[in-house]
C-alpha positions as CSV (number, residue, x, y, z in Angstrom):
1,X,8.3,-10.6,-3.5
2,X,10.7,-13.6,-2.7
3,X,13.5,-11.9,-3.3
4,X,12.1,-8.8,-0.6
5,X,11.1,-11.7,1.8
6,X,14.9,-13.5,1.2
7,X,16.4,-9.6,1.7
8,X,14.5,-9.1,4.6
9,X,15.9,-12.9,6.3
10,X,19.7,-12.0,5.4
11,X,19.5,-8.8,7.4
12,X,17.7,-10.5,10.2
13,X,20.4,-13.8,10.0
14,X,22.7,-10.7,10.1
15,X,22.0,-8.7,13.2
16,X,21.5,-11.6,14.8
17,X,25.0,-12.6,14.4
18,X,26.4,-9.1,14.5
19,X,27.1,-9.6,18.1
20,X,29.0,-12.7,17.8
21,X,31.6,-11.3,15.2
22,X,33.6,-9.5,17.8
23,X,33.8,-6.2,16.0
24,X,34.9,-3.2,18.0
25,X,32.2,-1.2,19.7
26,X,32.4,1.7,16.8
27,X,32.4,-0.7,14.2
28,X,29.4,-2.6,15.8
29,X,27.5,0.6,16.1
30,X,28.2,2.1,12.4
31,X,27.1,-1.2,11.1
32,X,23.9,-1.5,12.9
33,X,23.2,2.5,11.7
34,X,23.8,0.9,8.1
35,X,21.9,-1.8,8.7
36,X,18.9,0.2,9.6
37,X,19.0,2.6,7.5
38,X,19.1,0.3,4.9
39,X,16.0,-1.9,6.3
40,X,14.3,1.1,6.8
41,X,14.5,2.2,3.1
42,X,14.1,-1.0,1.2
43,X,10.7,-1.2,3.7
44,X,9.9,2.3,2.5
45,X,10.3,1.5,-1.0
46,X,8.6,-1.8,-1.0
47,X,5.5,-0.1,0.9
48,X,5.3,2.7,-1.2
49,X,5.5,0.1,-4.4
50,X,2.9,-2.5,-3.0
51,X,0.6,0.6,-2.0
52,X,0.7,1.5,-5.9
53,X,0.1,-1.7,-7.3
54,X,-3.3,-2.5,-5.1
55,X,-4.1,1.0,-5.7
56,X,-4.3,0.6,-9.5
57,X,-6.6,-2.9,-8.8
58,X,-9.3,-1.2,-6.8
59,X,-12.5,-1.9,-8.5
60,X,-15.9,-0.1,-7.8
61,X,-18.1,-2.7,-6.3
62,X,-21.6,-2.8,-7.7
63,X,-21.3,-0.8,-11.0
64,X,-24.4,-2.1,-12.5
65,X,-25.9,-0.2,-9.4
66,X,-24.6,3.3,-10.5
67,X,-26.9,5.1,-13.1
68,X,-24.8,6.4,-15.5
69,X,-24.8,10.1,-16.0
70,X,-24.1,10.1,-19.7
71,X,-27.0,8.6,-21.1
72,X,-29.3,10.1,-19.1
73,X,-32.3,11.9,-20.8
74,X,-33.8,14.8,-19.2
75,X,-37.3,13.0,-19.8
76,X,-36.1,10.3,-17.3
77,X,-35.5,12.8,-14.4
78,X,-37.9,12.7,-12.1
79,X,-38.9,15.9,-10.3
80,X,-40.6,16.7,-7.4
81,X,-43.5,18.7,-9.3
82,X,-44.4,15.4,-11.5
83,X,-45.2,14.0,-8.1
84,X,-48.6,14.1,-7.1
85,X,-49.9,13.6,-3.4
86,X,-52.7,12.0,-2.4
87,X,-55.0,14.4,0.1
């Protein structure tokens, strides 16, 4: 993550100095293409990364909430006919 955060500070140092470096107006313009290409991917990719790594952390919430199916016995079910109504 330091490393992405330093990446991210170099490009930003550099397209703020871009202008400043006199480069001709092609140059200029090819190098800002590059240069957001390449932000746009490495932001892509660090996303997509991040987005996998909480995915795999998610934890149910309240599991001692959740009956668990597999030790159910079919004497535990209730039904509606065992319930009687009072008239």
């Amino acid at each position: 993550m330091k490393s992405t955060r330093r990446f991210f500070q170099a490009v930003g140092i550099w397209v703020a100095v871009m202008p400043f470096l006199h480069f001709p107006v092609t140059v200029r313009n090819i190098l800002y293409v590059i240069t957001g290409i390449t932000i746009f991917i490495t932001a892509y990719l660090y996303l997509r990364k991040r987005a996998s790594i909480i995915k795999e952390k998610i934890e149910p919430t309240f599991v001692e909430s959740v009956p668990d199916r597999n030790t159910a016995k079919p004497s535990e079910v209730v039904t509606n006919e065992s319930i009687e109504t009072i008239e």
